[in-house]
N, C-alpha and C positions, 0 to 999 in steps of 0.2 A: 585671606581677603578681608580689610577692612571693610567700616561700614562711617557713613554719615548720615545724621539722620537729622535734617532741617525743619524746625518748622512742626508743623502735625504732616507732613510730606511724608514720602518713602524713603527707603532705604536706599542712600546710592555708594555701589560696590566699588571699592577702591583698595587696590593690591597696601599693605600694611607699610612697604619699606615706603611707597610715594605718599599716603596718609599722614605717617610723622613729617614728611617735611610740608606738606600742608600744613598740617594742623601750626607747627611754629609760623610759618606765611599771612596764616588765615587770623591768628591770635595776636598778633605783631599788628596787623589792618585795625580789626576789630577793637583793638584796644585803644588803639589812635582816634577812634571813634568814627571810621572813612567805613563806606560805604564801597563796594566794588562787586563785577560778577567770577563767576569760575567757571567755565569749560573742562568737558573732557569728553572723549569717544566712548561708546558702549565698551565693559568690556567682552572678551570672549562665552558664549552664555545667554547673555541678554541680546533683544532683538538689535538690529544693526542701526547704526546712527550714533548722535553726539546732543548732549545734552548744556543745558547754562541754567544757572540758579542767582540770582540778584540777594548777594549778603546786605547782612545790614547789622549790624549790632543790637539789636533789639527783639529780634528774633534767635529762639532757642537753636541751639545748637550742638550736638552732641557725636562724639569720636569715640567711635570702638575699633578695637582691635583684636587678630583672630589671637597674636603672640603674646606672650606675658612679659619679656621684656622689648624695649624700646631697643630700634636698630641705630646704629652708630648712624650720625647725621652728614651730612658731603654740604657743607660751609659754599659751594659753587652753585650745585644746585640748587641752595635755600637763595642766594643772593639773584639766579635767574628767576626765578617763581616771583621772589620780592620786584623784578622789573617787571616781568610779565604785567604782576597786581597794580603796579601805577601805571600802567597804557591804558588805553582807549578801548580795548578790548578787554581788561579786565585779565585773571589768571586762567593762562591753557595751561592742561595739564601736558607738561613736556615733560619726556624720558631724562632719565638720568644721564649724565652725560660723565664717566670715570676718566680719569686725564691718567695719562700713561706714564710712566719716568723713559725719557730720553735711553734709548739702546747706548749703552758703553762699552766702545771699543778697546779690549786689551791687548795690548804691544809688547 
């Protein structure tokens, strides 16, 4: 379980494999110098409910992780997060969504 830590704010737990594709989401935003918020549900642990934090690029901002290497990145993923981040709602954290190959039938 990663960690982000915003701000002089707390610590908020977030599983390592959806962290890296924040962190490239949130880096991509911030660096454009835009302004946007991020969503996500408690997870298992913490009391029950959903949280939003207002980034901003001028405020500190800081990504840890429990694993030592970085997990292979899913290019579908990072490009839904990147739509989420320009709506009107700002980035929810959505589940990974792994696209399957086609069953092939042998004749």
């Amino acid at each position: 379980m990663g960690t982000i830590q915003y701000g002089s704010g707390e610590e908020i737990h977030i599983e390592d494999r959806a962290l890296a594709h924040l962190k490239v989401v949130i880096a991509t935003k911030l660096r454009r110098n835009e302004s946007f918020t991020l969503s996500w549900r408690h997870p298992d642990g913490d009391p029950a409910g959903r949280s939003t934090i207002w980034l901003h690029p001028s405020i500190p901002l800081r990504f840890t992780f429990d694993e030592p290497e970085a997990p292979p990145l899913n290019p579908s993923w990072i490009h839904d997060l990147m739509q989420s981040a320009s709506s009107t709602g700002g980035i929810g954290l959505i589940d990974e969504v792994v696209d399957t190959p086609e069953p092939v039938s042998v004749d």
